[in-house]
C-alpha positions as a Markdown table, in Angstrom:
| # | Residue | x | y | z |
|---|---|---|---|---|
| 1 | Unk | 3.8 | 7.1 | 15.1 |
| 2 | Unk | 3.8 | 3.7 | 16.5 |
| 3 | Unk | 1.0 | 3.7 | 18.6 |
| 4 | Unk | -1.1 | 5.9 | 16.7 |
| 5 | Unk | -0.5 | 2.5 | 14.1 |
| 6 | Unk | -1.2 | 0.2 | 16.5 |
| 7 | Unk | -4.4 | 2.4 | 17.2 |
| 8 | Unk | -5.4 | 1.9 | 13.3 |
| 9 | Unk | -4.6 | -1.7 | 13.6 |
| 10 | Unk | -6.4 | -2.5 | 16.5 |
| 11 | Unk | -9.4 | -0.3 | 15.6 |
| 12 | Unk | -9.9 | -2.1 | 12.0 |
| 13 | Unk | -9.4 | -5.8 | 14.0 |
| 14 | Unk | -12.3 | -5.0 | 15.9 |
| 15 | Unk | -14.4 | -3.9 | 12.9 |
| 16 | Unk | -13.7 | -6.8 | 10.8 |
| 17 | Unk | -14.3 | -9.4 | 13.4 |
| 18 | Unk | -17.2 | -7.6 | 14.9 |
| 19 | Unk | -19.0 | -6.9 | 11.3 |
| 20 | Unk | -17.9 | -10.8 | 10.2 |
| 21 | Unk | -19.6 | -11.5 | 14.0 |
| 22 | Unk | -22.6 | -9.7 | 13.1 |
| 23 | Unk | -23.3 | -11.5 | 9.7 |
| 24 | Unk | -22.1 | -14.5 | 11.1 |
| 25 | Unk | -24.7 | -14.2 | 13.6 |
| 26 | Unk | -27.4 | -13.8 | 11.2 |
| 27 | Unk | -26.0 | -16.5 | 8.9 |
| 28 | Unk | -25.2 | -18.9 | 11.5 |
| 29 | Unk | -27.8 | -18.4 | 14.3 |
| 30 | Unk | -30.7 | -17.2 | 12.7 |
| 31 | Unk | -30.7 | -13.5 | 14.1 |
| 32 | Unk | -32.3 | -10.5 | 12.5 |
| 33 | Unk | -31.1 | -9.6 | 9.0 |
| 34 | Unk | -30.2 | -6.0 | 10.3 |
| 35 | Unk | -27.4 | -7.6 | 12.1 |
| 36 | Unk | -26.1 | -8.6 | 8.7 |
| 37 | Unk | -26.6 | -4.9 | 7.8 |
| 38 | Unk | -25.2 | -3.6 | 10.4 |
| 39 | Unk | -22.2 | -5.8 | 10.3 |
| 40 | Unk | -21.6 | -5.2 | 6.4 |
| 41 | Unk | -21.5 | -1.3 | 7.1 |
| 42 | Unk | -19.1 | -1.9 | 10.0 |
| 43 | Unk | -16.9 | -4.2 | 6.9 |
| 44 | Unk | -17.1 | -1.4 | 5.1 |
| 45 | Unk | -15.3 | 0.9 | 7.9 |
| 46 | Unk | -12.6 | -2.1 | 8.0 |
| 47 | Unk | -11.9 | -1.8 | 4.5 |
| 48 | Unk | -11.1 | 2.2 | 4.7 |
| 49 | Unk | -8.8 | 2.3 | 8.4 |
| 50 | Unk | -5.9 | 0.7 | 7.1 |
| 51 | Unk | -5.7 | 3.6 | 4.8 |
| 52 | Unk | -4.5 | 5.6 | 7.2 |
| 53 | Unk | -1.3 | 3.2 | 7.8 |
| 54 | Unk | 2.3 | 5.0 | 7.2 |
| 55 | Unk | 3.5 | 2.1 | 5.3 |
| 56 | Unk | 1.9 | 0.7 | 1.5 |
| 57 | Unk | -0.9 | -1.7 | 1.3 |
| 58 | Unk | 1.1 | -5.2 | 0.9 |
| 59 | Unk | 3.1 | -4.6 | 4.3 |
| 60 | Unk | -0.1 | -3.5 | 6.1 |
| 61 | Unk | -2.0 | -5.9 | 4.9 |
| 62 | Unk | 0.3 | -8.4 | 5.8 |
| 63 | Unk | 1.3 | -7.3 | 9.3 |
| 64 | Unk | -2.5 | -6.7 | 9.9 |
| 65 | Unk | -2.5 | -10.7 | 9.8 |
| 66 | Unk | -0.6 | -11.1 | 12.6 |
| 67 | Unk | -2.5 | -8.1 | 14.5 |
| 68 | Unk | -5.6 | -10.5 | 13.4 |
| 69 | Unk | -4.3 | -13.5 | 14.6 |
| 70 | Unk | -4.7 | -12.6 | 18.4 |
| 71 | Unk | -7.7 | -10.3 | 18.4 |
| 72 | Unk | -9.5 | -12.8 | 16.7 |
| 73 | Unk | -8.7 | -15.4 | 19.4 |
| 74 | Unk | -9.3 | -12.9 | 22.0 |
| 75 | Unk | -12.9 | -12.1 | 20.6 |
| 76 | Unk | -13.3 | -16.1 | 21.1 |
| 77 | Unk | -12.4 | -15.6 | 24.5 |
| 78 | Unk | -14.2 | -12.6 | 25.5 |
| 79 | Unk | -17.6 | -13.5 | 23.3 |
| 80 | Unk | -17.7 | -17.3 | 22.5 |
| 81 | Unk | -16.2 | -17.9 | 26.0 |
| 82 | Unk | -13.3 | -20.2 | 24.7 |
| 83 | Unk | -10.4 | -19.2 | 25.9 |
| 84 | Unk | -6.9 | -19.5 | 23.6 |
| 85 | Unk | -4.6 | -22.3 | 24.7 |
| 86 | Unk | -0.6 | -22.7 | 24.9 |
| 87 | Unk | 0.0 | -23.1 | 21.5 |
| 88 | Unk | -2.7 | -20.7 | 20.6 |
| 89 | Unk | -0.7 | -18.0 | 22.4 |
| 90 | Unk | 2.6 | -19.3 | 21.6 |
| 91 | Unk | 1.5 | -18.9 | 17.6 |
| 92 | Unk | 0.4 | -15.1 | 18.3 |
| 93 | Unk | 3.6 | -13.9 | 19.7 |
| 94 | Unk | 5.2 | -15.1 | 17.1 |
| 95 | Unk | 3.0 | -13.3 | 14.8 |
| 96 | Unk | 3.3 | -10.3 | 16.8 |
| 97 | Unk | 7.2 | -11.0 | 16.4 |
| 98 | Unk | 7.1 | -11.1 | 12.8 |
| 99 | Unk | 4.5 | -7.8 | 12.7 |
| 100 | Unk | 6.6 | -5.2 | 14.5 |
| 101 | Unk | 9.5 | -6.6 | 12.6 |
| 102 | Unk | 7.6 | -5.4 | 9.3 |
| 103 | Unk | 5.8 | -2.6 | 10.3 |
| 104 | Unk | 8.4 | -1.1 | 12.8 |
| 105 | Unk | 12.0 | -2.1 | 12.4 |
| 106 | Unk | 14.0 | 0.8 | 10.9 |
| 107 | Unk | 14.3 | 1.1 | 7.2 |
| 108 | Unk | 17.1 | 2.8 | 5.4 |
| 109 | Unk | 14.8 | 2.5 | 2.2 |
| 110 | Unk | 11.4 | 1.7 | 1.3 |
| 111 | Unk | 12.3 | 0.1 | -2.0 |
| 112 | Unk | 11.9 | -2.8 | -2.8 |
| 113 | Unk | 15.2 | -4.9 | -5.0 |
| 114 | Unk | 14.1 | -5.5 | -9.3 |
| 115 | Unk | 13.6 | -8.9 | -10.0 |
């Protein structure tokens, strides 16, 4: 169940920073409006993956921050060629940290208290 998660997180990282990419592209650097097309369909894709999460949309959501954090700094690395520092990495694990305590530690309930 965890990795098949971590699948759905990773796979709707790559499709909101590569559809934001796309736009961005066409936005930013003048490219061809089908790049913006393209990269709203692919948003479009993001929005529906974390659907498929175990856990209700404000905890997925959330954890999918953290699982953000670090692709989106690895996408700057791989494509923009600027590479995370220290900090930068230092800052993901702890988002990582604070993601698989969310997402993954075990649960004797799933309610939440009553204000």
């Amino acid at each position: 169940m965890i990795t098949k998660s971590i699948f759905y997180f990773v796979l709707a990282g790559l499709c909101e920073i590569g559809g934001g990419y796309l736009v961005w592209q066409w936005l930013r650097e003048g490219k061809s409006v089908w790049l913006a097309v393209l990269g709203a369909m692919i948003l479009v894709l993001y929005g529906v993956i974390p659907t498929f999460q175990p856990a209700h949309f404000g905890r997925v959501y959330a954890a999918y921050g953290g699982i953000f954090i670090l692709m989106a700094l690895l996408w700057g690395w791989a494509v923009d060629k600027i590479a995370p520092d220290k900090i930068d990495m230092i800052g993901s694990a702890i988002a990582l940290i604070g993601v698989s305590i969310m997402m993954y530690w075990p649960r004797t309930s799933g309610n939440l208290p009553t204000l």
